[in-house]
C-alpha positions in Angstrom: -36.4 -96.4 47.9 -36.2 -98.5 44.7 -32.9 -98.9 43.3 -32.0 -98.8 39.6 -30.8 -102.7 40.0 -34.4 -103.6 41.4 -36.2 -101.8 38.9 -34.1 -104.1 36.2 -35.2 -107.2 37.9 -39.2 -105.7 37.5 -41.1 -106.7 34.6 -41.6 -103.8 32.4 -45.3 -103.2 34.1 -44.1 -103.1 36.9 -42.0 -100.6 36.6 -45.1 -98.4 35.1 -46.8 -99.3 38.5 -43.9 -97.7 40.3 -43.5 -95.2 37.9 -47.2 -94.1 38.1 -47.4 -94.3 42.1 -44.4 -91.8 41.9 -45.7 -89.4 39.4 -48.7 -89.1 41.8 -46.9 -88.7 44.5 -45.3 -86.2 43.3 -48.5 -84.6 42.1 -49.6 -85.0 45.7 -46.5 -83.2 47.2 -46.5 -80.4 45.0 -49.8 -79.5 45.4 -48.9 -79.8 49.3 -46.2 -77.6 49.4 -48.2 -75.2 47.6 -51.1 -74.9 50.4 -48.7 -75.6 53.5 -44.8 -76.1 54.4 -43.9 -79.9 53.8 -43.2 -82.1 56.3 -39.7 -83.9 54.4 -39.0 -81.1 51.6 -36.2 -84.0 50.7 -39.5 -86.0 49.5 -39.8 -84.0 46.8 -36.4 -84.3 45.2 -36.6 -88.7 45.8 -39.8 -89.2 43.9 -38.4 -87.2 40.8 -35.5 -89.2 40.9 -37.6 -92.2 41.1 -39.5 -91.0 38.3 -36.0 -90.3 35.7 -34.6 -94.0 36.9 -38.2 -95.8 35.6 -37.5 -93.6 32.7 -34.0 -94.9 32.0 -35.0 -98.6 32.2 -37.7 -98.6 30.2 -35.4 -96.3 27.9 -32.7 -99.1 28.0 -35.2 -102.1 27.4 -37.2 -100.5 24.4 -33.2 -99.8 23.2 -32.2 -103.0 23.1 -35.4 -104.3 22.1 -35.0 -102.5 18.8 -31.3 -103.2 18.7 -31.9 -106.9 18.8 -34.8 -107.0 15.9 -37.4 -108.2 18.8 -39.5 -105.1 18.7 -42.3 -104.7 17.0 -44.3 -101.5 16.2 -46.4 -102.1 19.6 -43.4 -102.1 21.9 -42.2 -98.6 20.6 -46.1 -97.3 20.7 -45.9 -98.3 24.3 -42.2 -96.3 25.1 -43.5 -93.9 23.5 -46.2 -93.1 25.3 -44.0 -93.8 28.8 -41.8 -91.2 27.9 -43.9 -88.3 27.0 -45.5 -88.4 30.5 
């Protein structure tokens, strides 16, 4: 399980990596526990979570990115589009 600390050491595509592997798992699990009775229900619950904390970090870094000036039009386009998946 990926902790919020080790997700703010990752390099912003990485955390898209981790954040897209979750989203499909998810995918995969729903689906699953549509069709048949899940193995580890709990599974379920983790990847959302894991899902909201990519969220948040990206959230925080595209924050202070406009905060500090550094932004640029490209680096909200890119939030953006993170957090209406």
């Amino acid at each position: 399980m990926t902790k919020a600390t080790e997700l703010r050491e990752m390099s912003d595509e990485q955390i898209r990596l981790v954040w897209k592997d979750a989203a499909e798992s998810l995918f995969r699990l729903r689906i699953q526990s549509q069709t048949e009775k899940l193995a580890a229900p709990s599974e379920m619950r983790k990847q959302r979570k894991l899902i909201a904390r990519c969220q948040t970090v990206l959230g925080e870094r595209s924050r202070e990115a406009g905060a500090s000036g550094e932004g640029t039009s490209a680096d909200a386009d890119s939030a953006s589009k993170v957090s209406t998946n």
